[in-house]
N, C-alpha and C positions, 0 to 999 in steps of 0.2 A: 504494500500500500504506500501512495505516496505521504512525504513528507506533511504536515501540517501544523501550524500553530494556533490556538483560540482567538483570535482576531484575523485571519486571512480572510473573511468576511463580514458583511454586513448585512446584520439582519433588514427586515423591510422596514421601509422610511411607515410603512402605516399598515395596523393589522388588518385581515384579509375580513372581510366583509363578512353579514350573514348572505346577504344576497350573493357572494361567489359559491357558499356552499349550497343553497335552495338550488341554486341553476345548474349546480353538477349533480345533484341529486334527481333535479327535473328530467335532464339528460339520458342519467342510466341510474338505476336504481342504486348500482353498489359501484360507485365513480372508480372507486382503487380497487376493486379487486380480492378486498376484503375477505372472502368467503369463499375465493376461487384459487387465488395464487398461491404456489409454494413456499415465497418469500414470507407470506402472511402465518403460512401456517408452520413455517419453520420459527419464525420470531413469537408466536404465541406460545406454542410448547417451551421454549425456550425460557421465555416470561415470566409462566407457571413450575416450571421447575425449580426457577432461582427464588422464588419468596422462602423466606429464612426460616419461617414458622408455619406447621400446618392447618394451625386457624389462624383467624383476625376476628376481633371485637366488631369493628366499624371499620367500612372501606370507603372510598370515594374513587372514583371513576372519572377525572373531567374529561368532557372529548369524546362520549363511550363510540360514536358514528352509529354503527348498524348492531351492535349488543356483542359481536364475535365474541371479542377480549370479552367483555362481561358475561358469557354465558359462561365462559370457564372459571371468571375467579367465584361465583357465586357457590360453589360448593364449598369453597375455602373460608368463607366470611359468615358471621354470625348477621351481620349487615351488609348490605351496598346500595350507596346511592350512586347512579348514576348518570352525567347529563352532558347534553350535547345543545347547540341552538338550531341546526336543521331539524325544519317538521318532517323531513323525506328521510333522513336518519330515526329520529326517534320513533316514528312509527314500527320501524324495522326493529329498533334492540327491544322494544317492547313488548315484541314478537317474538322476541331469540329468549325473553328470559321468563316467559308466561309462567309456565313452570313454578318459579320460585316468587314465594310469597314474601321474602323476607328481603326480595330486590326493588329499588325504587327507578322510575325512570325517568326524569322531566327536563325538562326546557330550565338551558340557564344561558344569558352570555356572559364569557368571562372577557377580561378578570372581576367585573365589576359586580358580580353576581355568586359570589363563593360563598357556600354554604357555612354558618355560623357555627357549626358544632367541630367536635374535634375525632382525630383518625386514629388507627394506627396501624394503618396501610390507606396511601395514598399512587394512583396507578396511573400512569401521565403517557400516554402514546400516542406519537405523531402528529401532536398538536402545538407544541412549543416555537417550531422554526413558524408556523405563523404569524408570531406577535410583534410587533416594534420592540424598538428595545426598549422601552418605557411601560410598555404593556408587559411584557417580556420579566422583568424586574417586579413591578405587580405581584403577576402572577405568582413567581417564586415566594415573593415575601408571604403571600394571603397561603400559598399552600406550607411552608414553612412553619409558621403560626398554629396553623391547624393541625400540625404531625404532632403527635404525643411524642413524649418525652421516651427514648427507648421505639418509636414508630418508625414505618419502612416506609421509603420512599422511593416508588419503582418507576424510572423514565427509559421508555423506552423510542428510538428516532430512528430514519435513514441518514444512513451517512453518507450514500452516491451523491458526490457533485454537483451533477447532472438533474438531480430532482428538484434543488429547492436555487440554483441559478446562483451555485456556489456556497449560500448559508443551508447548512444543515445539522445533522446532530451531533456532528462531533462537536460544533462550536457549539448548540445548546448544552451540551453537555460539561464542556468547560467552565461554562457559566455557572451551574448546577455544581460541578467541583470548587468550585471555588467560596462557595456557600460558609461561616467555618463552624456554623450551626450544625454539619451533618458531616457523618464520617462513610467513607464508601466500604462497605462491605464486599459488594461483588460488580465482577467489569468483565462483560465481553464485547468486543471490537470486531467486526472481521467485514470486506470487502464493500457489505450491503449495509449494515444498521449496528448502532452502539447499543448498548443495555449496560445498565448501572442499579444499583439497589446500595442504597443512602440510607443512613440512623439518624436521627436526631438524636445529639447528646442534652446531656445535662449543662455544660457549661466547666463541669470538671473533670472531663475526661472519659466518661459514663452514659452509657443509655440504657440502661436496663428495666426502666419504667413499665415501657408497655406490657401487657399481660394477653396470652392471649386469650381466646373464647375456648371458650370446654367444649 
């Protein structure tokens, strides 16, 4: 892989619209491929394997798109909320997670819109190279806040070039390392997408707070 440093890009001067995502939705039902590609289904197994703990108390989901990723962590969590701003998305994950009564699905736009309760597991995929960097920083700080003390916090991004017109996840993910509220647990890198899974410490060194669900 080539070389790179966390600033050899620049995020977007302004975050991407609801109306970009309506219109790719309007379009084709599952714009990325979500539920078809390999890429997808190699990064969700992957996803699910690295959560450090076999339950969660309370999960959040921002971004869930069409429920993929949230039909799988819902076995894992004693809770999930999850929420996206496309109507053409959430009709879908609310469909992928019927099943489970203990999953929430609703309309939010972020960052401005994050849920006031607290996690501990928080699950971020493919949605960060979106933001300005102002939104961008937001977001981080409102999900940061909301991680429990000892809480996982799982990003997961493409890292091809090529997708997001040079800012992508490696550079989300820089940003997200450099956090010094959270300590990285676990990092895989490789050709197509990064994945990280982050602790909230305590402040001295410690995260051992969270607990999880029986």
């Amino acid at each position: 892989m080539a070389s790179r440093t966390a600033d050899d890009a620049e995020p977007p001067t302004a975050t991407f619209s609801r109306e970009y995502f309506d219109r790719r939705y309007t379009q084709d039902p599952d714009p990325w491929g979500l539920a078809t590609k390999w890429y997808e289904r190699r990064k969700y197994a992957l996803t699910i394997a690295s959560l450090p703990r076999a339950r969660y108390r309370n999960c959040f989901e921002p971004g869930c798109a069409i429920g993929e990723l949230t039909r799988l962590l819902a076995p894992r969590c004693a809770r999930l909320l999850a929420v996206d701003f496309a109507e053409g998305a959430l009709e879908q994950a609310r469909s992928a997670v019927r099943e489970f009564e203990h999953v929430e699905v609703k309309r939010s736009k972020l960052p401005e819109q994050l849920p006031s309760d607290r996690y501990d597991l928080i699950v971020v995929s493919e949605i960060l190279y979106y933001f300005s960097s102002e939104d961008l920083n937001l977001m981080l700080d409102g999900l940061v806040d909301r991680l429990d003390t000892g809480g996982d916090l799982v990003t997961i991004h493409c890292r091809a070039s090529d997708r997001r017109h040079g800012y992508d996840g490696f550079n989300v993910h820089c940003s997200i390392d450099a956090r010094r509220e959270l300590e990285r647990l676990v990092h895989h890198e490789d050709e197509d997408f990064v994945l990280d899974v982050f602790r909230r410490w305590d402040g001295s060194g410690h995260g051992e707070s969270a607990h999880p669900a029986s």
